[in-house]
N, C-alpha and C positions, 0 to 999 in steps of 0.2 A: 504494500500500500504506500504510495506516495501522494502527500497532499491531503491525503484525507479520501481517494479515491480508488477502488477495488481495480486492481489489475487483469484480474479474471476475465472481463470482458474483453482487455487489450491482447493478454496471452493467447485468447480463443482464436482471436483474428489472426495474429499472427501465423499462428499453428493450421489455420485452416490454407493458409496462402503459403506456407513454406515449400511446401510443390512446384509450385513454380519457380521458385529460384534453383530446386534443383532439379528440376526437369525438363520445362517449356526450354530456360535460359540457354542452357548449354544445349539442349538439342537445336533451338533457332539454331547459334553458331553454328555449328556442326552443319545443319543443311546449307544454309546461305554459304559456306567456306566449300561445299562441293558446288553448289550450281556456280557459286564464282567461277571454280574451276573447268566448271564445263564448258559456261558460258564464252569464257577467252580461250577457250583450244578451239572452240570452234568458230569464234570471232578471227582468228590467228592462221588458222586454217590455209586461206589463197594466198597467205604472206608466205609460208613453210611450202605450200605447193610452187610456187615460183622461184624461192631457195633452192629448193633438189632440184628444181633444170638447170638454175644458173650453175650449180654444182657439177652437173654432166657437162656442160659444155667444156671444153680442154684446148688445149692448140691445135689439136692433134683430129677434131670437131667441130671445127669453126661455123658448118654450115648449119649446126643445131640451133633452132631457135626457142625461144619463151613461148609458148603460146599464150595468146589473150583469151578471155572469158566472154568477150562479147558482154558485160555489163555495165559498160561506162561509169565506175567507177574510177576512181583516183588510182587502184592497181593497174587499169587497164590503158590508161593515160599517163603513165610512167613508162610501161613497155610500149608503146608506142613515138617517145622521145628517145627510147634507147638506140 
């Protein structure tokens, strides 16, 4: 009792919520820190796919090219200055 005022009813509350700090909390992180993960490997995806041609290409291969995507984006407007 502090104050003059039964704790009982604060303890209750507390006890009924303490689940969630160790449940909801840490499983949120836990998903949100995989779908990050998913989300940038596959955001990242045409960048690593254009990596392994520029990779194959050698001296020795000169006539191999990048192929473009056909989506006018900013990857596909890059190999097209190259």
């Amino acid at each position: 009792m502090s104050i003059g005022i039964p704790r009982t009813d604060t303890d209750k509350t507390l006890a009924q919520f303490t689940w969630v700090y160790v449940a909801v909390i840490p499983g949120a992180l836990i998903l949100g820190s995989f779908l990050g993960w998913v989300m940038a490997g596959r955001a990242l995806t045409p960048v690593m796919d254009i990596a392994r041609a520029a990779q194959r290409i050698s001296g020795s291969n000169l006539s191999l090219r990048i192929p473009t995507r056909e989506t006018g984006d900013e990857l596909d407007l890059s190999l097209i200055h190259i």
